[in-house]
N, C-alpha and C positions, 0 to 999 in steps of 0.2 A: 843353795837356796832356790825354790822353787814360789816362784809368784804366779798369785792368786788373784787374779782380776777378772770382776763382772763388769758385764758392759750394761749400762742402763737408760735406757729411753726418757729423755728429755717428758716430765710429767704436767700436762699443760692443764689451764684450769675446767672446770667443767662446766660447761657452755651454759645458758640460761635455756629453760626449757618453758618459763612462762613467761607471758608481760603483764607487770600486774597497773591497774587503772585506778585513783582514788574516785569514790563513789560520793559518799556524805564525809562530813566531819560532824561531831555530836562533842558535847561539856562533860559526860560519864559514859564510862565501860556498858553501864546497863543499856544506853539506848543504843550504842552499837551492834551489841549482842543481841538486840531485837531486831536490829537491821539486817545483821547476818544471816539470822533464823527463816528471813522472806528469802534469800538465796538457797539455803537449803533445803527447800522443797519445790523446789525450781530443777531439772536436772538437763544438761548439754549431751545430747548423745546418747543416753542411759547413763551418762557417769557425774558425778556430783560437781556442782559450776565450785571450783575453789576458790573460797572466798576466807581472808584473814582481817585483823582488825590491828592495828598499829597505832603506838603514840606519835603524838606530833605537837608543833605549839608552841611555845614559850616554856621551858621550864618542862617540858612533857607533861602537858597537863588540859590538852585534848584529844581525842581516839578519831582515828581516819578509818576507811570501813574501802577494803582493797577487794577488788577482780580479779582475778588472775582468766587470762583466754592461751590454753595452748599454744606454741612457736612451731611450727611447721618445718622437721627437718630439711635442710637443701639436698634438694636429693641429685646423687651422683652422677656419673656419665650417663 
């Protein structure tokens, strides 16, 4: 009998590349998405500011309006 073993590298998770910031909190999806809509024509660098909208609240039943700013890799030796 001939065994067949792969060796496999320990798969670690993958690091966080934004930090996101709550902005406003709003009672409906519409006025956050109006809030959003002022960040996106806003732009960091030539590249678009990422911005999402998330539940929060009691019961999920108000919308938080999130930043996201780039994480700066550590850079090596």
């Amino acid at each position: 009998m001939s065994e067949s073993t792969k060796t496999t590298e320990k798969q670690e998770p993958n690091p966080q590349k934004i930090k996101w910031k709550s902005v406003a909190y709003y009672k409906t999806f519409e006025e956050a998405h109006a809030h959003r809509l002022k960040f996106n024509l806003e732009n960091l660098n030539g590249k678009p500011i990422p911005v999402k909208i998330r539940r929060c609240g009691p019961d999920k039943s108000k919308f938080v309006v999130k930043v996201g700013t780039p994480i700066k890799e550590p850079s090596g030796e």
